[in-house]
N, C-alpha and C positions, 0 to 999 in steps of 0.2 A: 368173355372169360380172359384173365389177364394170362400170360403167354407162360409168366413162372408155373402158375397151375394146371396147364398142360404137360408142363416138364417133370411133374410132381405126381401128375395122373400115370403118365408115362411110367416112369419110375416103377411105382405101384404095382401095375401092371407085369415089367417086366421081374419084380423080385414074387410077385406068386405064380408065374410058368418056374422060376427053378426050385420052389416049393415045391410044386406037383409032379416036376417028373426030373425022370436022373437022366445021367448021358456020361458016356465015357470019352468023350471027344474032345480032344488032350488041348484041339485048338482054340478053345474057349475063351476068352479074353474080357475081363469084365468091364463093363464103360467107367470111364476115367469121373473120379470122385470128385462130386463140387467143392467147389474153393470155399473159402472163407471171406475173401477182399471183397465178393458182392459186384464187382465190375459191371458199370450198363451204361447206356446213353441218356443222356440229360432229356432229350427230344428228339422228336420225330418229325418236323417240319420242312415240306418241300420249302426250296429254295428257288427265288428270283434275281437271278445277278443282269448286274446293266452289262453291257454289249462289251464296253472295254476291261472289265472284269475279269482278272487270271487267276484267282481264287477265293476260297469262300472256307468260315471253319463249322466246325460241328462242336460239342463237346461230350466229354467225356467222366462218368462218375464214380464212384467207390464210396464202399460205407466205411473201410477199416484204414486210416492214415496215420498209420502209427510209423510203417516205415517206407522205402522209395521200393518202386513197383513198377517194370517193364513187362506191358502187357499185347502181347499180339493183336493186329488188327485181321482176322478172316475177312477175304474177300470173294462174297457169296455171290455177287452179279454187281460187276463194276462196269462201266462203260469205257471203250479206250481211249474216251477224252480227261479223264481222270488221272491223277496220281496220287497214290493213300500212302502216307508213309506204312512203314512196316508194323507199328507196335508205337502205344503210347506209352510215355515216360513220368510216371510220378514222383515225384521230390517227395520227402518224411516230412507228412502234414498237409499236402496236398489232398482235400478230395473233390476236384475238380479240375479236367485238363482242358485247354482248349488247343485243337486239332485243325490242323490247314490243311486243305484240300484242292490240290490246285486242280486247272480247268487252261485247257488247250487252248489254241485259237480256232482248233480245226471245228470247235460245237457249233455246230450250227445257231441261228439267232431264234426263237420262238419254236425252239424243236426241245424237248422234254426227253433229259437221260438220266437213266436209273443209277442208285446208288445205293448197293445192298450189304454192308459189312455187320459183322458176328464178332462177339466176346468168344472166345473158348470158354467152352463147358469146365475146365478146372478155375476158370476166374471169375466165378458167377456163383449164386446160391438161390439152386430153385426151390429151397423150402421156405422160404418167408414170401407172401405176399404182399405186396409191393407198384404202384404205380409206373416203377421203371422196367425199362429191358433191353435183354443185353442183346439186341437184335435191332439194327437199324434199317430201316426200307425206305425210302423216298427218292426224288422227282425234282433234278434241278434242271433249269433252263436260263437263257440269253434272253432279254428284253431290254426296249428301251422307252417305255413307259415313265412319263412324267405327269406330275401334278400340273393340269394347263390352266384353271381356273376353279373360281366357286360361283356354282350356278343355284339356282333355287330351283325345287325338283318337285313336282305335285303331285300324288297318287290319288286317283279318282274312287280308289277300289277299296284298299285294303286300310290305308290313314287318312284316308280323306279329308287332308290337309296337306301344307308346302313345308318345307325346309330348306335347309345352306347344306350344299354337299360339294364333294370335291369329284371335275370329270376331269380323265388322264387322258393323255396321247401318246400313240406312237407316231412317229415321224418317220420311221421302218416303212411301217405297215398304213397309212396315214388314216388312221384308224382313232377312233375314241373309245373309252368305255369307263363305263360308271356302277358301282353295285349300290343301289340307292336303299337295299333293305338289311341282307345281313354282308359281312365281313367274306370278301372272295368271291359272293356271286355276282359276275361280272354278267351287265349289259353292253354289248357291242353295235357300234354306230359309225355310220358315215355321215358326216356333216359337213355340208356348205354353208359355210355361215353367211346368215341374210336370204339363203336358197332354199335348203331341205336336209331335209331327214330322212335313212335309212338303216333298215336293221339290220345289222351283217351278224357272220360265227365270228370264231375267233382269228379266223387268217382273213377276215376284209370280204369275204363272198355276201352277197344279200341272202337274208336267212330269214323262211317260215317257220321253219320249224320250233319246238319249244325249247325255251330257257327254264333252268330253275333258277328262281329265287332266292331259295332260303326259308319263302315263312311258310308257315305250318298254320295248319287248320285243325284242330281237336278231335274234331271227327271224320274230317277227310284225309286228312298226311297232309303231304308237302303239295305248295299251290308253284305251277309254271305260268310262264305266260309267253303267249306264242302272237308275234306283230300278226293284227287282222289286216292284211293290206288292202282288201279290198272293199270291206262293209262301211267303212267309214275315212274320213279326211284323216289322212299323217303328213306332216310338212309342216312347213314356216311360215307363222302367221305375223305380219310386217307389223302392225297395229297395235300388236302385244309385244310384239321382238320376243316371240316365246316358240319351241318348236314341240308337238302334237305329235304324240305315238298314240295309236289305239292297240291296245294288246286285248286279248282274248285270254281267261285267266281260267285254268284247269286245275283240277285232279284225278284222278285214277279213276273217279265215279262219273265223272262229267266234267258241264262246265258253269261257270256261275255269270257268264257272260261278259260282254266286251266295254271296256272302262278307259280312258286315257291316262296316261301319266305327260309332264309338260317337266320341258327343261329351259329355262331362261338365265344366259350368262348374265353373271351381276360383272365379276372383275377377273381379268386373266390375273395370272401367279408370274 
């Protein structure tokens, strides 16, 4: 349910309680009437900034740009390594602002802080439905993740075939990872290249436990897969110059059994 239609429900809601009953209670104060400018955020996407990074922007929308428009930025859960300017500025014919948000030194590197800012309810219109809103939530963090090479990637299980993918490093955390299926689902590895293979989380610890994916099964949901370390060979095999994870691939109902995926560097970046 899109967030206007709650605000719309709401509404609803609150104009048949003063239908049905009266009150003499002088303190009454009716909530502040939606705008007409339509004010929301373009998007909602957490944010990955590199290490040397002191700020990052967001933007900012409006359906009515007829004339120049200073709009409050609420800050509903900011972290103190942030600075939000106070209010965006529209020029006559703007309907699109882009908004700098700086970022301390003090954020830690691969630590994840919230950034919750709101439109005021007079510069917003929750009675059209609508893809945007004017309510922003996300999740910026410090990395230093690089593209380190393209490796060809083989799943035993699911494509049962190879491709050209790209695996990243940090040099932080001296860490690899690669989402070889959909966009963000990272797999986390320690590699000695020429030596071995292991499966870490995301801070570099060796990890059994399950990963998601990303892919989906029609009748089961979402498929993980969790490294088997111990039922079969994972490591580096010299002879293929190729390295050997065996994962164990689940869902909610069971498991469909234990299949390799293979990752062999073709060329560093």
């Amino acid at each position: 349910m899109k967030i206007n239609k709650i605000f719309l429900f709401a509404a609803m809601a609150l104009m048949g309680a003063g239908f049905v009953s009266c009150s003499d209670d002088d303190d009454f104060e009716p909530g502040k009437p939606a705008g007409s400018n339509n004010v929301y955020f373009v998007d909602e996407a957490d944010q990955a900034l590199d290490l040397t990074a002191s700020s990052f922007t967001i933007t900012v929308g409006r359906s009515d740009a007829s004339g120049s428009l200073s709009v409050p930025l609420n800050q509903v859960q900011v972290s103190s390594v942030f600075s939000v300017p106070a209010s965006v500025e529209f020029a006559a014919g703007e309907t699109e602002k882009v908004v700098t948000i700086g970022m301390s030194a003090d954020a830690e590197p691969f630590t994840d802080y919230t950034l919750r800012l709101a439109i005021p309810e007079e510069y917003t219109n929750p009675y059209i439905q609508q893809d945007n809103v004017p309510e922003m939530n996300i999740r910026v963090h410090k990395e230093d993740y690089k593209d380190y090479a393209v490796v060809e990637y083989y799943d035993d299980f699911w494509y049962e075939e190879a491709w050209d993918d790209v695996i990243q490093y940090s040099a932080t955390l001296d860490l690899y990872r690669i989402a070889p299926f959909e966009a963000g689902y990272w797999m986390y590895m320690k590699i000695k290249e020429g030596e071995s293979i292991t499966i870490c989380d995301n801070t570099g610890k060796e990890y059994t436990g399950a990963t998601a994916t990303g892919l989906y099964h029609s009748t089961y949901g979402y498929i993980s897969a969790t490294w088997d370390k111990t039922s079969g060979f994972s490591g580096y095999v010299a002879d293929e110059d190729t390295y050997y994870i065996l994962y164990k691939w689940t869902v909610s109902a069971g498991s469909f059994g234990s299949y390799y995926n293979t990752i062999k560097f073709k060329n560093k970046l």
